[in-house]
C-alpha positions, 0 to 999 in steps of 0.5 A: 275542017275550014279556017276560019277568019280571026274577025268571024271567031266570035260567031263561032260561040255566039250562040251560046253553045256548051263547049268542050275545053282541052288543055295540056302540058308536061305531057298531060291532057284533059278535056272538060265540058263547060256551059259557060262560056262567052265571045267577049270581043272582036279584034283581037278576038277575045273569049271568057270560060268558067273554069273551076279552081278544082279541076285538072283542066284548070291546073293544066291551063294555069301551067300552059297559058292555053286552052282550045274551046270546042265546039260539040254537035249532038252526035257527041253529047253523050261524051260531053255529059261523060268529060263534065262528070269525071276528073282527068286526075282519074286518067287520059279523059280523051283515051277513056271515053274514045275521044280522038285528039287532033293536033292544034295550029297555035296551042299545045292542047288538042282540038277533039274531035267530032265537034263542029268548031274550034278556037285555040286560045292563048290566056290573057292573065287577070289573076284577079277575075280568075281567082275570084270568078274563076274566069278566063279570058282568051285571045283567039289565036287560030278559029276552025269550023267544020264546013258541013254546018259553018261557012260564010261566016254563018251557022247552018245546021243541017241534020240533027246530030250536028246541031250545038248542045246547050247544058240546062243540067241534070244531064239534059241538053237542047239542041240549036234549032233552026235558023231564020231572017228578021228583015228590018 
């Protein structure tokens, strides 16, 4: 993994990919999917994620004041659909499913591994949206890309199987396509 330049975090989420949120604290961890998800400025970069008030991860996020967004290829989107359809009051979703947890700069939440790009974030309190909307805003605090597909400030998808889902629902996904120039 390659770090990424804070001014270039948003590129990362830009296009609007499912992301896989972790958290942890006292000991704990949970990883959950969420589709809806956006970058929401850029200096400090700032990001927003629905999080439900019924899930762990949101409780963990609550009592830690962090979160790491992740970015999933399709080689893992069987494990995404997995993280979004059981609760991590159930047990360690990264041990069940056979997700590897890597250590993050920043934050105490794991990075997953087999994703493509990774912002830790620190919560930006607004108890507000957040019990209303269940919304979160994040200030990026450290962003990393896998640099197979992310280099230059720039997506470049090569095979399939590292591509970014996108969540329509029912258990289906689309895969990013290709990318092309619009001279102007």
């Amino acid at each position: 993994m390659i770090p990424v330049p804070l001014a270039q975090s948003y590129r990362l989420l830009n296009h609007g990919p499912t992301v896989l949120v972790s958290s942890a604290h006292g000991g704990r961890r949970n990883v959950m999917a969420a589709a809806w998800n956006m970058p929401l400025d850029f200096d400090p970069p700032k990001v927003a994620v629905v999080i439900d008030r019924t899930t762990f991860t949101r409780e963990l996020i609550e009592a830690s004041g962090e979160f790491v967004l992740a970015v999933p290829g399709r080689a893992i989107a069987a494990q995404v659909l997995a993280v979004g359809s059981r609760s991590g009051r159930d047990g360690d979703k990264f041990a069940v499913l056979g997700l590897e947890a890597l250590p993050a700069a920043q934050v105490a939440a794991p990075l997953p591994a087999g994703c493509i790009g990774w912002l830790e974030c620190r919560v930006i309190p607004e108890p507000h949206i957040q019990q209303a909307y269940d919304l979160f805003l994040g200030e990026v605090l450290a962003a990393w890309a896998d640099p197979a597909v992310f280099s230059a400030g720039r997506w470049h998808f090569g095979g399939d199987e590292q591509r970014s889902i996108h969540y329509v629902a029912g258990g289906q996904f689309f895969a990013t396509g290709d990318a092309f120039d619009v001279k102007g």
